[in-house]
Biopython code that builds the backbone (N, CA, C, O; Angstrom):
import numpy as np
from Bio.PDB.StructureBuilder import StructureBuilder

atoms = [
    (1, "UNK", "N", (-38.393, -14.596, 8.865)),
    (1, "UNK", "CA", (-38.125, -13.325, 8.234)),
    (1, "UNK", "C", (-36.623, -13.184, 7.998)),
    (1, "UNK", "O", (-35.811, -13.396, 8.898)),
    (2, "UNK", "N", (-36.263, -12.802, 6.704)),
    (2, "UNK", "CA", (-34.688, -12.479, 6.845)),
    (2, "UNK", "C", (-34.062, -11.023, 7.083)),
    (2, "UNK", "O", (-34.466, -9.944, 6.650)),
    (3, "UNK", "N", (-33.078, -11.276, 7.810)),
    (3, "UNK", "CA", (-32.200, -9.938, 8.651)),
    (3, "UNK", "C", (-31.550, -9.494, 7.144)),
    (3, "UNK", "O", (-31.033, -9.991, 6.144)),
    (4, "UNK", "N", (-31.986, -8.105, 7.764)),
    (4, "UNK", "CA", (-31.425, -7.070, 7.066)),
    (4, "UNK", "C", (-29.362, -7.113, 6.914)),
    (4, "UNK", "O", (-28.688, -6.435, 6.138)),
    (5, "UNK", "N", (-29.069, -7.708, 7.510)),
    (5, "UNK", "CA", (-27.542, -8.681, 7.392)),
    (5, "UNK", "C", (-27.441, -9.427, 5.753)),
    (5, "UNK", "O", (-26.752, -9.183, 4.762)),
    (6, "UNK", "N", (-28.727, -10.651, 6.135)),
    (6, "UNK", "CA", (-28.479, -11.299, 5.140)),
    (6, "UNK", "C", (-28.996, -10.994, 3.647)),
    (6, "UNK", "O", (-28.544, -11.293, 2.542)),
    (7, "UNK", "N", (-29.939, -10.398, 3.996)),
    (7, "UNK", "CA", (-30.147, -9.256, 2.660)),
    (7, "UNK", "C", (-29.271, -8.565, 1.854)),
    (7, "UNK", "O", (-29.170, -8.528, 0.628)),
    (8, "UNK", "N", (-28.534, -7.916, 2.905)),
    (8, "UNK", "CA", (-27.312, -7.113, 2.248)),
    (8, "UNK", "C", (-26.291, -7.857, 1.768)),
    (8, "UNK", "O", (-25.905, -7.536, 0.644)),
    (9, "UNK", "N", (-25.651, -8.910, 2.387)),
    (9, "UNK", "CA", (-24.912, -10.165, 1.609)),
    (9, "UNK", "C", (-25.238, -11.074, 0.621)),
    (9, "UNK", "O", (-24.330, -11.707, 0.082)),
    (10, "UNK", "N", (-26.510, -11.256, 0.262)),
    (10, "UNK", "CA", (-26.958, -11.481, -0.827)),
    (10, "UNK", "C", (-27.109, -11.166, -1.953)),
    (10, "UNK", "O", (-27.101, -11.823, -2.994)),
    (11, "UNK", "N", (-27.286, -9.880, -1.693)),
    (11, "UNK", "CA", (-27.321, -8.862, -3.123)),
    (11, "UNK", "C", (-25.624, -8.647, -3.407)),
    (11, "UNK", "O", (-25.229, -8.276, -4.513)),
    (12, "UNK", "N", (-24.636, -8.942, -2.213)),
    (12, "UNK", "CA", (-23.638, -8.490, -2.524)),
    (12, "UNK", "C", (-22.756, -9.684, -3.444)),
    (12, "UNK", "O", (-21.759, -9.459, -4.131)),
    (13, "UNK", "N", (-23.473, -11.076, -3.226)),
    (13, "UNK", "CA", (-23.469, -12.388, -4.192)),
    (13, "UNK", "C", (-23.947, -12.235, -5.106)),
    (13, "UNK", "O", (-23.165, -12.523, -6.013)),
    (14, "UNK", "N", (-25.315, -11.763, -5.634)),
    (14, "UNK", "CA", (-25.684, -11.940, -6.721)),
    (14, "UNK", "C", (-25.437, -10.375, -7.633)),
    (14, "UNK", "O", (-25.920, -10.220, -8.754)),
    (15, "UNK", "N", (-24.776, -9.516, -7.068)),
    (15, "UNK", "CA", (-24.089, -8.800, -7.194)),
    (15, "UNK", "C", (-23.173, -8.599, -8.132)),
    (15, "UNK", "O", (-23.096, -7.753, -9.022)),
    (16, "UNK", "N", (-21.900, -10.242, -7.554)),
    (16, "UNK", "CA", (-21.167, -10.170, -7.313)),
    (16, "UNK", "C", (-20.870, -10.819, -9.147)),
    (16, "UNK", "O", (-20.176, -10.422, -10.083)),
    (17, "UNK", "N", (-22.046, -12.250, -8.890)),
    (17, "UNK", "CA", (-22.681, -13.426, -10.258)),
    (17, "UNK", "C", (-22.542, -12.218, -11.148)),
    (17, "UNK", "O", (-21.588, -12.110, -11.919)),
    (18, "UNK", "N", (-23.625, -11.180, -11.029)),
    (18, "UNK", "CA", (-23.726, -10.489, -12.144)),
    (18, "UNK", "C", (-22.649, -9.563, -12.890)),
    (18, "UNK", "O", (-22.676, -9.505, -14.119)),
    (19, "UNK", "N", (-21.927, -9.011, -12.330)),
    (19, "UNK", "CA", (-20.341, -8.450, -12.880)),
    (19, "UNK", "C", (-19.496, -9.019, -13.149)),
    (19, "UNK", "O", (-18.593, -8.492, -13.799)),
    (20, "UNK", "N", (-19.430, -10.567, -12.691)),
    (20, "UNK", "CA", (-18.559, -12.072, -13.514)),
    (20, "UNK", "C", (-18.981, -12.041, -14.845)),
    (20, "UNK", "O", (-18.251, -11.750, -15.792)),
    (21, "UNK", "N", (-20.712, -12.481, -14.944)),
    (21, "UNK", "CA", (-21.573, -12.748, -16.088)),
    (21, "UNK", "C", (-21.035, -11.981, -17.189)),
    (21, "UNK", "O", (-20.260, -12.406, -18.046)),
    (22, "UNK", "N", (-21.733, -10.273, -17.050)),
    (22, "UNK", "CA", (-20.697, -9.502, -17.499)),
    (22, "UNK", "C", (-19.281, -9.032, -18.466)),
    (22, "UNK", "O", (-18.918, -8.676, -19.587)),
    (23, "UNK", "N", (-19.006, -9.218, -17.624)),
    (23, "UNK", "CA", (-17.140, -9.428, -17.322)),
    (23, "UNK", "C", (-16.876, -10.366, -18.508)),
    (23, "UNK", "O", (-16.460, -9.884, -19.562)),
    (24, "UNK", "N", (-17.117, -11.793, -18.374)),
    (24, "UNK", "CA", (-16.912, -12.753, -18.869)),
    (24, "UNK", "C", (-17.533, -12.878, -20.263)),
    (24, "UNK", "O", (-17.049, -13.545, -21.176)),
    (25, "UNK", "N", (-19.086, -11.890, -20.346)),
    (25, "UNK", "CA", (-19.239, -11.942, -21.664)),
    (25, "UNK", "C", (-18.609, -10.591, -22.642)),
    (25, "UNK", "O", (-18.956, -10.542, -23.822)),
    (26, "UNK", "N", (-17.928, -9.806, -22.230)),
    (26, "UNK", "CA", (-17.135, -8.775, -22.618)),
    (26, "UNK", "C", (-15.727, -8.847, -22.740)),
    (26, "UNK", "O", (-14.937, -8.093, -23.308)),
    (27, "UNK", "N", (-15.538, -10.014, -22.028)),
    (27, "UNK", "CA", (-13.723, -10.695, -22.165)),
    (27, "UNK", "C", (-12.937, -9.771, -21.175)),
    (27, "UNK", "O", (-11.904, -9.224, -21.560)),
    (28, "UNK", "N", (-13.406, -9.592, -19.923)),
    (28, "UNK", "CA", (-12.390, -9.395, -18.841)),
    (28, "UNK", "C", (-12.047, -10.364, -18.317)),
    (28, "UNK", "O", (-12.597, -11.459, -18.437)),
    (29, "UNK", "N", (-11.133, -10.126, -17.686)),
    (29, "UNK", "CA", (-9.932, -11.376, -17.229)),
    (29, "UNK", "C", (-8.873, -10.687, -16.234)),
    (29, "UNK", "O", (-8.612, -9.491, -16.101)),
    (30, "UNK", "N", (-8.346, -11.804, -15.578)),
    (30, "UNK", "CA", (-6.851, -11.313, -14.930)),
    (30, "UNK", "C", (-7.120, -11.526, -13.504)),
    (30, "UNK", "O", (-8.087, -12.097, -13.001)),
    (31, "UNK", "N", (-5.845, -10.832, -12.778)),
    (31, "UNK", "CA", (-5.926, -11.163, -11.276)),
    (31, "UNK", "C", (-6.851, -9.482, -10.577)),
    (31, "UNK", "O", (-7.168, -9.129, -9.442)),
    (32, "UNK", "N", (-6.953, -9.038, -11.538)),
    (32, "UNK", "CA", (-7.640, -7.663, -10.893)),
    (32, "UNK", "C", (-9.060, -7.349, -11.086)),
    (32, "UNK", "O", (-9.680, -6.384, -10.638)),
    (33, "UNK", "N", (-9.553, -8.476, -11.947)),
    (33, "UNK", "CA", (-10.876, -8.409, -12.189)),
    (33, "UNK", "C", (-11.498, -9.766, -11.124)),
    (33, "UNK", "O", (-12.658, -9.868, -10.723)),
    (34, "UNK", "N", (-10.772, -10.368, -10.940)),
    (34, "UNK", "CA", (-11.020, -11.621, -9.725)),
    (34, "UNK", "C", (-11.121, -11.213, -8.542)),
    (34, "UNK", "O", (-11.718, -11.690, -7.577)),
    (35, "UNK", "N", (-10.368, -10.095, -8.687)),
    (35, "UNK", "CA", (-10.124, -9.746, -7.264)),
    (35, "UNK", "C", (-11.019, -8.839, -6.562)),
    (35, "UNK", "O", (-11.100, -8.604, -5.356)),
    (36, "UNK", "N", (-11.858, -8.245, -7.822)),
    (36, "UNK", "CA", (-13.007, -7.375, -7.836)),
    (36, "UNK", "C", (-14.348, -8.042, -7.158)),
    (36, "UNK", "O", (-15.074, -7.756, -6.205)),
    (37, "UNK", "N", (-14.292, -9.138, -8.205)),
    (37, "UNK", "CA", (-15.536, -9.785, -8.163)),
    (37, "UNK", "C", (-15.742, -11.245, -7.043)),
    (37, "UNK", "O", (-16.767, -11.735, -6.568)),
    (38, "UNK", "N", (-14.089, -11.687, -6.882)),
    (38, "UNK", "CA", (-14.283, -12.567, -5.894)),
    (38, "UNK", "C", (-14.370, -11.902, -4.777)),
    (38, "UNK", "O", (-15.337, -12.311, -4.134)),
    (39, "UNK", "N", (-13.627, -10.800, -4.084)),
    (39, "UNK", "CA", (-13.426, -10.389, -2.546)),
    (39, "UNK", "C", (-13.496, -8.544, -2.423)),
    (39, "UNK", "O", (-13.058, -7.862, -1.497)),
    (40, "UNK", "N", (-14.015, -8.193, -3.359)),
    (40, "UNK", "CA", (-14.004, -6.483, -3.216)),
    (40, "UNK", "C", (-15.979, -6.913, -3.317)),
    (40, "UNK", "O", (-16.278, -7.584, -2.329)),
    (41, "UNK", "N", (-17.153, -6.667, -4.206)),
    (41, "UNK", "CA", (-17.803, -7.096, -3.991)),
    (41, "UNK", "C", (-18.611, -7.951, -3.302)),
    (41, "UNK", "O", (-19.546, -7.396, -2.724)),
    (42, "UNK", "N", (-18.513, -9.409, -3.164)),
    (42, "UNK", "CA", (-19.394, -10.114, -1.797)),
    (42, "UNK", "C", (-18.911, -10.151, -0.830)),
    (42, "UNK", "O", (-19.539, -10.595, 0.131)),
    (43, "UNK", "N", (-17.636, -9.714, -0.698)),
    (43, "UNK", "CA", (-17.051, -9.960, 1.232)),
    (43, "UNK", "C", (-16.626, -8.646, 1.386)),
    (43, "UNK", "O", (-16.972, -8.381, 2.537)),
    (44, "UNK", "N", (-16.170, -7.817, 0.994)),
    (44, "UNK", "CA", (-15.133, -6.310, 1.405)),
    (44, "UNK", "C", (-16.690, -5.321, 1.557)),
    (44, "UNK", "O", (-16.939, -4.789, 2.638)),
    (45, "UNK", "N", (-17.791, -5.144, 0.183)),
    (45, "UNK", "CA", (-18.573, -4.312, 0.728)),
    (45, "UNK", "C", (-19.703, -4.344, 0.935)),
    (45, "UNK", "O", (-20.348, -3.299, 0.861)),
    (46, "UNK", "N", (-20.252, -5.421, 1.226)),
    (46, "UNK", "CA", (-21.295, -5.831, 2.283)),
    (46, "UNK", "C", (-20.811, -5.518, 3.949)),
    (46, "UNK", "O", (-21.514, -4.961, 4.791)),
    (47, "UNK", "N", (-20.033, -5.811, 4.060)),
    (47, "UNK", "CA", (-19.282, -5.893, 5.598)),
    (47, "UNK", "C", (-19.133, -4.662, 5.851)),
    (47, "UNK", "O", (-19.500, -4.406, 6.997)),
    (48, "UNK", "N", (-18.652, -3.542, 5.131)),
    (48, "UNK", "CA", (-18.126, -1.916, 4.846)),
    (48, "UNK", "C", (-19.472, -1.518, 4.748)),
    (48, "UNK", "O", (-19.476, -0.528, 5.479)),
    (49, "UNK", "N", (-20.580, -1.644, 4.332)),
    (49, "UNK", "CA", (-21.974, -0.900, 4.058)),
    (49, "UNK", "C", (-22.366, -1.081, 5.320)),
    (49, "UNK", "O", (-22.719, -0.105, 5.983)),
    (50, "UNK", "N", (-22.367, -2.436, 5.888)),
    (50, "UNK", "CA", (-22.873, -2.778, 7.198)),
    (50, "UNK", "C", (-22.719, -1.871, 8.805)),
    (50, "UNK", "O", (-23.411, -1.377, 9.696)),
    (51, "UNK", "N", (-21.273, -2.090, 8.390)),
    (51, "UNK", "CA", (-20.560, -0.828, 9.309)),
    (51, "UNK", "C", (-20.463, 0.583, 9.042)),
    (51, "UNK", "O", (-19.613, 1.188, 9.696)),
    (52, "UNK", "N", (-21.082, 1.165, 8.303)),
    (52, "UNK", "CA", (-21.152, 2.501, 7.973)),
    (52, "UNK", "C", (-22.910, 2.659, 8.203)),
    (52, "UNK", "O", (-23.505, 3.570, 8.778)),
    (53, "UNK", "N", (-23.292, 1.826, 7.749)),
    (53, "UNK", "CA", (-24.992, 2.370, 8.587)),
    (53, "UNK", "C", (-25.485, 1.914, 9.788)),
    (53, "UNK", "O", (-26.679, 2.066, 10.049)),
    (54, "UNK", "N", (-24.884, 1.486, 10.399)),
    (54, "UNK", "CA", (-25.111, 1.108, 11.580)),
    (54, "UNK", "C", (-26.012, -0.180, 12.565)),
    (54, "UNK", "O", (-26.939, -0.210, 13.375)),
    (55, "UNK", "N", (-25.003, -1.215, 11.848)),
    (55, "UNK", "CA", (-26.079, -2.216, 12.144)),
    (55, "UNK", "C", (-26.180, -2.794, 13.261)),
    (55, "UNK", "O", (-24.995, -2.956, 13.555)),
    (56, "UNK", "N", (-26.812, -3.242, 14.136)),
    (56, "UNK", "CA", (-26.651, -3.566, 15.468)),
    (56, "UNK", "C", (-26.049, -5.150, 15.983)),
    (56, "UNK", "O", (-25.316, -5.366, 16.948)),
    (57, "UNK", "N", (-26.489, -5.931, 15.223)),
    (57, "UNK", "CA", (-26.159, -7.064, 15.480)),
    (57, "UNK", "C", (-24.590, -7.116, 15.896)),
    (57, "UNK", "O", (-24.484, -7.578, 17.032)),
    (58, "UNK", "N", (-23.579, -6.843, 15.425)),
    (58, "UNK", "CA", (-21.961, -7.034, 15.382)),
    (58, "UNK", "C", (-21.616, -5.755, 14.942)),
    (58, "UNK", "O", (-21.916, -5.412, 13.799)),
    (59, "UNK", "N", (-20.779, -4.693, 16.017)),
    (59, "UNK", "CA", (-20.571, -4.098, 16.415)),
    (59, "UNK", "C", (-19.632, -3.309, 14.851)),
    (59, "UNK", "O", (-19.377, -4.120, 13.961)),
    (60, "UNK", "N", (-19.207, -1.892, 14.622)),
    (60, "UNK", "CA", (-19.595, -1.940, 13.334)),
    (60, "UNK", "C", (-17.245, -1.691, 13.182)),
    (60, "UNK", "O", (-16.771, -1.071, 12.230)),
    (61, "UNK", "N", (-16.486, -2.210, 14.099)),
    (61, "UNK", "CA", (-15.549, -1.896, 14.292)),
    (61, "UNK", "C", (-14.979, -3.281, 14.060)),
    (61, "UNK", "O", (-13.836, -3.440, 13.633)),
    (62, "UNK", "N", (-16.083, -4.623, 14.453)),
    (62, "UNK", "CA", (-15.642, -5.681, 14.554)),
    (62, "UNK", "C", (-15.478, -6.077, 12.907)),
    (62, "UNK", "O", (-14.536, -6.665, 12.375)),
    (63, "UNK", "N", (-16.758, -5.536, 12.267)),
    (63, "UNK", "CA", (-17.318, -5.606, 10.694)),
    (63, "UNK", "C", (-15.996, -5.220, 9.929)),
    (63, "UNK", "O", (-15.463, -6.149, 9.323)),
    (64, "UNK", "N", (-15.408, -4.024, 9.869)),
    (64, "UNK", "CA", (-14.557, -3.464, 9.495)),
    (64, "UNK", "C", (-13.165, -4.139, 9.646)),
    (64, "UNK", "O", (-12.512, -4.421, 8.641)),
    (65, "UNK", "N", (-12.668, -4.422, 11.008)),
    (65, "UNK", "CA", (-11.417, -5.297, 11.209)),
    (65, "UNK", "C", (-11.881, -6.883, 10.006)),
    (65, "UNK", "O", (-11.630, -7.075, 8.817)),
    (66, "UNK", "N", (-12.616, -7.725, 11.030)),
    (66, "UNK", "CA", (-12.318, -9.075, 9.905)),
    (66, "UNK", "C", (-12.695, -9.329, 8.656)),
    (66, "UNK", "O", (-12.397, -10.418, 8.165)),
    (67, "UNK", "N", (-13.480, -8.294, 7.853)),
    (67, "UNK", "CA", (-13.870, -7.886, 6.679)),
    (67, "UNK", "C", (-12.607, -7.505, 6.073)),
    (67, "UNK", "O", (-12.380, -8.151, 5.050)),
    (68, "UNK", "N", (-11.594, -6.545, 6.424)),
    (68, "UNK", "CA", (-10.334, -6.130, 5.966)),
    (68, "UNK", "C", (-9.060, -7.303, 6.079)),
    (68, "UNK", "O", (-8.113, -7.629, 5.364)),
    (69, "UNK", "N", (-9.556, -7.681, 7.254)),
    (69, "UNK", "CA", (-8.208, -8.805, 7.357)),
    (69, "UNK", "C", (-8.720, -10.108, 6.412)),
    (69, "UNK", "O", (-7.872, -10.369, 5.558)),
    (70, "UNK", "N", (-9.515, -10.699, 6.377)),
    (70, "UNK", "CA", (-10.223, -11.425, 5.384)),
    (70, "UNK", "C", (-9.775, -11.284, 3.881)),
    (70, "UNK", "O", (-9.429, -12.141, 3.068)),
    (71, "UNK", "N", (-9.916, -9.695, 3.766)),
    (71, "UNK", "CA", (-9.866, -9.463, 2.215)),
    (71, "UNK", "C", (-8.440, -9.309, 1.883)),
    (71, "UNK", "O", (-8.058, -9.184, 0.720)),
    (72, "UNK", "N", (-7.465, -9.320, 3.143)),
    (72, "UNK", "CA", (-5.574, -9.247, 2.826)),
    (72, "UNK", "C", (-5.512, -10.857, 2.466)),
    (72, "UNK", "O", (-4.800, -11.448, 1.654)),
    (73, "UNK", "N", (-6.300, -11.239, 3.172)),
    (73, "UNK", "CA", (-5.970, -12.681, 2.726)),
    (73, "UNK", "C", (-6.354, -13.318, 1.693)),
    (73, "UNK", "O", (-5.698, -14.310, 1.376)),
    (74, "UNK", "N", (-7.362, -12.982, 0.993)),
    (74, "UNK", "CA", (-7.829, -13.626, -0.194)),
    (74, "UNK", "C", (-7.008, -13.163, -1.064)),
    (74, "UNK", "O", (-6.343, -13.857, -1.833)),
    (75, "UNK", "N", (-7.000, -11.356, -0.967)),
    (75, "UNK", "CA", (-6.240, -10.984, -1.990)),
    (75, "UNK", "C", (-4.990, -10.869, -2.232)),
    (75, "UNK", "O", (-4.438, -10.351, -3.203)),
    (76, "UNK", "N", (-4.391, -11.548, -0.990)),
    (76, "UNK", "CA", (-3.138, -12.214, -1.529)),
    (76, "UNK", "C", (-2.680, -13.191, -3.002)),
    (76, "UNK", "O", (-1.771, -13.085, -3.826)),
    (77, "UNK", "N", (-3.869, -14.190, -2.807)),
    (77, "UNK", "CA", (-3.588, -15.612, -3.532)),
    (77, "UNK", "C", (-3.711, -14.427, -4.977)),
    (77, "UNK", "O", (-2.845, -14.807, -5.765)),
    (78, "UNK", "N", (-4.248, -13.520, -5.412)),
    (78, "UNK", "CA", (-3.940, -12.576, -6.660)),
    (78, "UNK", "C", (-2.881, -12.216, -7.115)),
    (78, "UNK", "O", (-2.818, -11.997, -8.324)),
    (79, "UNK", "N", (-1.388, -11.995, -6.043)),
    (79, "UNK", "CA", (-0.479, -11.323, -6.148)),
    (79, "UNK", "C", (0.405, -12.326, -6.961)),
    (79, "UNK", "O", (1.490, -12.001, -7.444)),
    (80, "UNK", "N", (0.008, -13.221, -7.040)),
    (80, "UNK", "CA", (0.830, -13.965, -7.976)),
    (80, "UNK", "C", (0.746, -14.409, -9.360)),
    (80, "UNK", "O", (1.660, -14.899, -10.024)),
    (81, "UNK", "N", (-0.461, -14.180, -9.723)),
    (81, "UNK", "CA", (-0.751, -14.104, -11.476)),
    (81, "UNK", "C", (-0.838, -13.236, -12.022)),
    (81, "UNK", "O", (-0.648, -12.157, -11.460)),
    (82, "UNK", "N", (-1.175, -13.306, -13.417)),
    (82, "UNK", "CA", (-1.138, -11.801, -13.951)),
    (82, "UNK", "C", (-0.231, -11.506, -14.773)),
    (82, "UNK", "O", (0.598, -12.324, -15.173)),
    (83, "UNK", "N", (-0.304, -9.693, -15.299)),
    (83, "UNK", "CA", (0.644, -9.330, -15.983)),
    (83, "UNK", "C", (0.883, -8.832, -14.335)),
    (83, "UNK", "O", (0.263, -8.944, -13.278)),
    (84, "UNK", "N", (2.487, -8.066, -14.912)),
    (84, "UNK", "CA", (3.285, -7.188, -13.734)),
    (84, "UNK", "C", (2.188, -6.505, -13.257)),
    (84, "UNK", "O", (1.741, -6.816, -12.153)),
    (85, "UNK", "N", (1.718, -5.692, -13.857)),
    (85, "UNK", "CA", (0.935, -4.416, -13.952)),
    (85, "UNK", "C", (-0.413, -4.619, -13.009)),
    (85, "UNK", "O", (-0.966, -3.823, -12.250)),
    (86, "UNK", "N", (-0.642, -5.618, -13.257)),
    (86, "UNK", "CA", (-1.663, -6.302, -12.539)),
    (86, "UNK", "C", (-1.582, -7.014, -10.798)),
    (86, "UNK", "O", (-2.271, -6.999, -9.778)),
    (87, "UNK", "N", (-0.267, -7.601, -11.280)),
    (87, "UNK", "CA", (0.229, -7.768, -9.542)),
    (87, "UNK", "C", (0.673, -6.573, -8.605)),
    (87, "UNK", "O", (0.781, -6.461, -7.384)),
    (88, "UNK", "N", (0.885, -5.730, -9.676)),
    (88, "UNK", "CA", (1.606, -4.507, -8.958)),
    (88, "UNK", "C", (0.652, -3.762, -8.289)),
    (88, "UNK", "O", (0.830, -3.114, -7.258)),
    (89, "UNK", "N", (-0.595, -3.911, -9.065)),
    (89, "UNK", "CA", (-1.854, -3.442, -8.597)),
    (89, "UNK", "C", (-2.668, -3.684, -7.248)),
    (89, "UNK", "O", (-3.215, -2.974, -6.405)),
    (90, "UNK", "N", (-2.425, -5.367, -7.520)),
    (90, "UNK", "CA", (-3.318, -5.907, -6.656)),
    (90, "UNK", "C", (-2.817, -6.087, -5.265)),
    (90, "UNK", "O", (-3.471, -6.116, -4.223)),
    (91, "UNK", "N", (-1.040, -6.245, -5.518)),
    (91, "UNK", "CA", (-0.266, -6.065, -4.133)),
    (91, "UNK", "C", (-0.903, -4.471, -3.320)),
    (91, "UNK", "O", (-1.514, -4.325, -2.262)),
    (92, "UNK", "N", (-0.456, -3.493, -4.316)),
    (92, "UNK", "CA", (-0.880, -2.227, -3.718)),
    (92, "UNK", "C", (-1.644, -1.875, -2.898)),
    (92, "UNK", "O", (-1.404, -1.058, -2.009)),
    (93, "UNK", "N", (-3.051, -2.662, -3.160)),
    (93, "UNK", "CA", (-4.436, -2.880, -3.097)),
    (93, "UNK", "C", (-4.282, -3.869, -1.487)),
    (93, "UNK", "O", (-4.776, -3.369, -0.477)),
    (94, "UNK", "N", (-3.754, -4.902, -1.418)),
    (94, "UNK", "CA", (-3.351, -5.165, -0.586)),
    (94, "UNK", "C", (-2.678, -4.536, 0.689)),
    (94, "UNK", "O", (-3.177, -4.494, 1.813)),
    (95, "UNK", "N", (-1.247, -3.978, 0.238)),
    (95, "UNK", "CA", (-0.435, -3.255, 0.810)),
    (95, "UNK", "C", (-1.395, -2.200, 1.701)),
    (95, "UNK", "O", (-1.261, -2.090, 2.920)),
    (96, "UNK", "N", (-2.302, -1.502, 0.984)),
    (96, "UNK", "CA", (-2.833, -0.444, 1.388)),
    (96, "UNK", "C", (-4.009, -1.140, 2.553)),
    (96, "UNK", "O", (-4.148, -0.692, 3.691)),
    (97, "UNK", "N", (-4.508, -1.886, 2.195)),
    (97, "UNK", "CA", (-5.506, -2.684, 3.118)),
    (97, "UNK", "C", (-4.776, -2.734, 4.425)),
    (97, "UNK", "O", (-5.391, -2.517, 5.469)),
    (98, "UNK", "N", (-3.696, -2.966, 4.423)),
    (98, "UNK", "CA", (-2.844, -3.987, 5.953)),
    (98, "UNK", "C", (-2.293, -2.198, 6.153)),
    (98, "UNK", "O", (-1.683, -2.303, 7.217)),
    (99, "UNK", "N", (-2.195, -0.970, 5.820)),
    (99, "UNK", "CA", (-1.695, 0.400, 5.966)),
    (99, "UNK", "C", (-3.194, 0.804, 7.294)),
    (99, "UNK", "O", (-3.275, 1.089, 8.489)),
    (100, "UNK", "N", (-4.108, 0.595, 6.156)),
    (100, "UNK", "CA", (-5.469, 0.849, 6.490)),
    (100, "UNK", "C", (-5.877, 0.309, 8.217)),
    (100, "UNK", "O", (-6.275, 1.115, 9.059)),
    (101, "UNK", "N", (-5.753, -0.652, 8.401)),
    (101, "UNK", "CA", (-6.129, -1.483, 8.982)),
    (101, "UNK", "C", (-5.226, -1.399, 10.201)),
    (101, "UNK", "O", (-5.698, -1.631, 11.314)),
    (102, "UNK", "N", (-3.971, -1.084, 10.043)),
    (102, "UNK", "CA", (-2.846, -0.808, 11.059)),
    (102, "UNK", "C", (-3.326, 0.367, 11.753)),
    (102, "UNK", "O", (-3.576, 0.501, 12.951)),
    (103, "UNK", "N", (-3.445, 1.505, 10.447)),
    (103, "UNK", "CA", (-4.013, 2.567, 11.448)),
    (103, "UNK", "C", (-5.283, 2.875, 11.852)),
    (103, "UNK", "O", (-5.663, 3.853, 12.497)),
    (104, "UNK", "N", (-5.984, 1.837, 11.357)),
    (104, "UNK", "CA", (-7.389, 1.712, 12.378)),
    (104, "UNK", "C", (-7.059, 0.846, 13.902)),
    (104, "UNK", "O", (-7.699, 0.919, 14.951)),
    (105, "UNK", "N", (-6.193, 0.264, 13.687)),
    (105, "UNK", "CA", (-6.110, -0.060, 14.949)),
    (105, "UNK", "C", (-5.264, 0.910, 15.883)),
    (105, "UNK", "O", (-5.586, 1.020, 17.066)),
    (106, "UNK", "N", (-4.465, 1.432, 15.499)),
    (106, "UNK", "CA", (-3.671, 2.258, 16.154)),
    (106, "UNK", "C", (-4.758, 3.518, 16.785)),
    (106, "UNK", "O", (-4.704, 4.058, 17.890)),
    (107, "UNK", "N", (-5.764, 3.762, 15.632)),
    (107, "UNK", "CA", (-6.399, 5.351, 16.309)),
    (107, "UNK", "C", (-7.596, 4.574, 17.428)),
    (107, "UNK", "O", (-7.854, 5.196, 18.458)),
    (108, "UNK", "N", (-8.230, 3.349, 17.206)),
    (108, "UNK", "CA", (-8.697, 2.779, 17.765)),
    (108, "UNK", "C", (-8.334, 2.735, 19.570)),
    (108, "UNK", "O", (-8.915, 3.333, 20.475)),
    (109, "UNK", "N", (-6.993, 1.653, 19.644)),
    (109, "UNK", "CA", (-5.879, 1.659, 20.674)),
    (109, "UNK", "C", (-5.942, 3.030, 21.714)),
    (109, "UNK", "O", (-6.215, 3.229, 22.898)),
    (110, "UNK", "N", (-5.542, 3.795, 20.602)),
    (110, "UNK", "CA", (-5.526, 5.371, 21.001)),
    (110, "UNK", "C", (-6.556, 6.286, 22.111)),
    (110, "UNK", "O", (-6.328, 6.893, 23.157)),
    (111, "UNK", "N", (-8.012, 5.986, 21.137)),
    (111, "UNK", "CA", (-9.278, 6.334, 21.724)),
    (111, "UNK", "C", (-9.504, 5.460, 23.038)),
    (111, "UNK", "O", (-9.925, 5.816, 24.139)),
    (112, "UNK", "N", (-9.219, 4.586, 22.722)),
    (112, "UNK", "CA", (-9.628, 3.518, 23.802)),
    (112, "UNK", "C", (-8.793, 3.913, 25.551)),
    (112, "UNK", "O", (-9.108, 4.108, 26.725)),
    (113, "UNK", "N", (-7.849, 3.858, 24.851)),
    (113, "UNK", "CA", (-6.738, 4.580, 26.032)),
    (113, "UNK", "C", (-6.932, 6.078, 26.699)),
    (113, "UNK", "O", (-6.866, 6.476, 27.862)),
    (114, "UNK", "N", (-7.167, 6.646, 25.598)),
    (114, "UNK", "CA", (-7.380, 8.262, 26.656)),
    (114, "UNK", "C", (-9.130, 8.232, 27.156)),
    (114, "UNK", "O", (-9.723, 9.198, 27.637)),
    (115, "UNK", "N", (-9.551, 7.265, 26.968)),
    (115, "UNK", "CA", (-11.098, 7.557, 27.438)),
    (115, "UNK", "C", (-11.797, 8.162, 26.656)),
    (115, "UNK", "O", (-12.827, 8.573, 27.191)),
    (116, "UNK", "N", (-11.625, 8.586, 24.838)),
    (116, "UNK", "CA", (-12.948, 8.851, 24.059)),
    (116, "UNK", "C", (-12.704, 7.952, 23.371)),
    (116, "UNK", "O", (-11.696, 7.571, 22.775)),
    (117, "UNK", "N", (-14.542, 7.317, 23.565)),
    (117, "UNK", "CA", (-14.787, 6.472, 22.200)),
    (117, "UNK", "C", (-15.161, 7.151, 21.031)),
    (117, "UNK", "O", (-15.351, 6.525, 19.988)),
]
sb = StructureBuilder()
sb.init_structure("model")
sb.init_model(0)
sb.init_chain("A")
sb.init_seg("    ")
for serial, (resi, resn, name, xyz) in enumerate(atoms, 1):
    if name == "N":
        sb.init_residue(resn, " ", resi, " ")
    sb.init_atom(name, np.array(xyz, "f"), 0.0, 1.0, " ", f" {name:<3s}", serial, name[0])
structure = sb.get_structure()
């Protein structure tokens, strides 16, 4: 039988095929439409859906951290093609991820320390 995990990552692949397909037959392009379809779609919100409904397998804090740190890293290799406009974007997009992610750990840290989870 397949887990409701891999279900949700699947659709978030063929998902992912289908807005390339798309894309590609409408003439999008660039580092911000890659960045959509390679790592915002099959890895950023499968992992983010997962952890917002509550899935049991992997804890939904763990989902959220290497799902985010994952996606600073892919969407790095973006920040370098492109028009300006487009890197400026996708850094942002970035930038804001590693903002995000700092202060999830920080309120995290926080809770953890005074005794509410």
């Amino acid at each position: 039988m397949i887990s409701r995990e891999n279900t949700v990552i699947a659709v978030g692949a063929v998902l992912s095929v289908v807005v390339l397909l798309v894309g590609a037959a409408i003439g999008l392009e660039g580092p911000l439409f890659g960045a959509i379809v390679l790592v915002g779609i099959p890895i950023l919100g499968p992992q983010l859906y997962l952890a917002a409904t509550g899935d049991v397998e992997v804890p939904p804090e763990t989902r959220i951290r290497i799902s985010v740190l994952v996606s600073i890293v892919l969407l790095s290799g973006f920040t370098v093609t492109g028009t300006g406009r487009e890197r400026t974007i996708v850094r942002t997009v970035v930038f804001g991820l590693f903002v995000a992610l700092l202060g999830y750990e920080f309120a995290s840290g926080y809770r953890s320390r005074s005794g509410g989870q």
